[in-house]
N, C-alpha and C positions, 0 to 999 in steps of 0.2 A: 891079807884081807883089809887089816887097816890103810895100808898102801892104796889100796885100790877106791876105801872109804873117802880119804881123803882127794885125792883125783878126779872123783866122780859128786863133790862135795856140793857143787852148784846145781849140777844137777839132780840130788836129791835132797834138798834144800825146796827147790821151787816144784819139784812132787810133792813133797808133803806139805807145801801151801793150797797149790791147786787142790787136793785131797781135804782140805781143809775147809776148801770154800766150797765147795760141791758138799762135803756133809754138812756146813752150815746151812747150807739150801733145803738139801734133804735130810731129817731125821733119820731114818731107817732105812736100811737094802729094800725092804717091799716097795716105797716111793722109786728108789732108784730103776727099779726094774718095772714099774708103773710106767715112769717116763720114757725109759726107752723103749719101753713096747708101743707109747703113745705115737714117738716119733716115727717107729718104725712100719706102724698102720698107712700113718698116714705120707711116709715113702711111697708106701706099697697105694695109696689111694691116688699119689702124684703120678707114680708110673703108669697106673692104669688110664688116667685123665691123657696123660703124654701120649701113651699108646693109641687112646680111642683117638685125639686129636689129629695123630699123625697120619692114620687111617682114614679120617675123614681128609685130610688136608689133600692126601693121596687122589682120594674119589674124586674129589673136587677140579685136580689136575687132572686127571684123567676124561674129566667126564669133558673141561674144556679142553682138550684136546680133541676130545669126538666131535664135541661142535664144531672146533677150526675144520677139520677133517668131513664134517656132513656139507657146510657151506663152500668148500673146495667142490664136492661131487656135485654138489647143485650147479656151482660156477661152468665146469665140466657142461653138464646133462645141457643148460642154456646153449654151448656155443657150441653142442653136437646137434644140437637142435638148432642152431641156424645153421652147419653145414647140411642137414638132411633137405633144408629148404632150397640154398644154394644147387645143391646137386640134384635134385628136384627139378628148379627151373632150368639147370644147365643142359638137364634130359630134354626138358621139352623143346626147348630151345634147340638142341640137335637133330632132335624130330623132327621139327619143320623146317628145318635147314634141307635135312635127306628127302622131307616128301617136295621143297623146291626143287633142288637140285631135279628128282625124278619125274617131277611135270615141265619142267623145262626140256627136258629132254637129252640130258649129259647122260652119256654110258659111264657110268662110272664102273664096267666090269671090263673094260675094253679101254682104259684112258692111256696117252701118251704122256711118258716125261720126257722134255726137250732134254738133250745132252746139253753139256756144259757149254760147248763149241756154239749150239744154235743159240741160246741164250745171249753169249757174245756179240755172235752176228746179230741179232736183234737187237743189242743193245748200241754197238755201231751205226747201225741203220738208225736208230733214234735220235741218234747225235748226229747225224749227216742228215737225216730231217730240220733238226732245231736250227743246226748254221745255217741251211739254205732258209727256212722261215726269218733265221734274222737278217740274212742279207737282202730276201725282199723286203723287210718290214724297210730296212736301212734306205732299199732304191724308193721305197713308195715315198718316205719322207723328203727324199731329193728333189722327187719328181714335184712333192707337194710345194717344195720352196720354190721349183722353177716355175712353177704355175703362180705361187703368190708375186712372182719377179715379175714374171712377164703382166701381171696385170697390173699391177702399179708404175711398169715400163708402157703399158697402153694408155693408162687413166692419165698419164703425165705427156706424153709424146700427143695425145688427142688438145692437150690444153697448151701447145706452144706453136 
C-alpha cells in the first residue's frame, strides 16, 4: 500500500491542493452543492435556449425553402401560362388555315402524294427549264451587243 502511495505521490499531492482551493472558495458541502445545482440549472436553461434555437433555426430553413419552392411554381404557372396562349393562337391559326384551305376549294379527303419518281421528274424538268431560260437570257445579250455593234458600225460608216 505504501508502494502504491508512493507511485501515485504526485498525483495525490495535486488532489489535495485542488481540494484545498475549492474548500477555500467554499466553506461548507451546502455552498458546494448550491453551486453545482446553480450550474447545473442553468446547463439545463442553456439546453433548453439550444433546443428552442435550433427549432427555430430549423422553421426558418424550412419555411425558406417553401418560399424557393412557391416562387419556382409561380415561375412554372407564368410560362404555362404563356404556353396556353401560344397554343391558343397555334389553334386559331390552324383554323383559318383549314377554313382557307376549304374555301379554296382543295379536297383535302381525296389529295394525291406524288411518288418519289414524279418528284424527280419535276425536279428535272425545272432544271431543264432554268438552262434553256439561261441560254436565252445568254443569246438575248448577244443579240443585244450585235445590235449595239451594228449601230455604232452605222453612226461611223454614215460619217466617212
Amino acid at each position: 500500500m505504501i508502494a502504491k502511495i508512493k507511485e501515485n505521490l504526485a498525483i495525490i499531492v495535486t488532489s489535495f491542493t485542488l481540494l484545498g482551493s475549492i474548500g477555500a472558495g467554499l466553506s461548507t458541502a451546502g455552498e458546494i452543492v448550491n453551486k453545482l445545482q446553480g450550474i447545473d440549472d442553468r446547463m439545463n436553461f442553456v439546453e433548453q435556449e439550444f433546443g428552442r434555437l435550433k427549432e427555430e433555426t430549423m422553421v426558418s430553413s424550412d419555411i425558406s425553402v417553401l418560399y424557393e419552392k412557391v416562387y419556382q411554381l409561380e415561375q412554372i404557372s407564368n410560362q404555362a401560362d404563356q404556353f396556353r396562349e401560344q397554343v391558343a393562337y397555334m389553334q386559331s391559326q390552324l383554323q383559318t388555315l383549314e377554313q382557307t384551305i376549304r374555301d379554296e376549294g382543295f379536297d383535302t379527303q381525296n389529295k394525291y402524294i406524288p411518288e418519289k419518281w414524279e418528284w424527280q421528274d419535276l425536279n428535272d424538268s425545272i432544271t431543264r427549264i432554268e438552262t434553256l431560260n439561261q441560254t436565252i437570257q445568254n443569246k438575248q445579250w448577244e443579240i443585244d451587243d450585235l445590235k449595239t455593234r451594228l449601230a455604232y458600225l452605222e453612226a461611223n460608216n454614215h460619217n466617212h
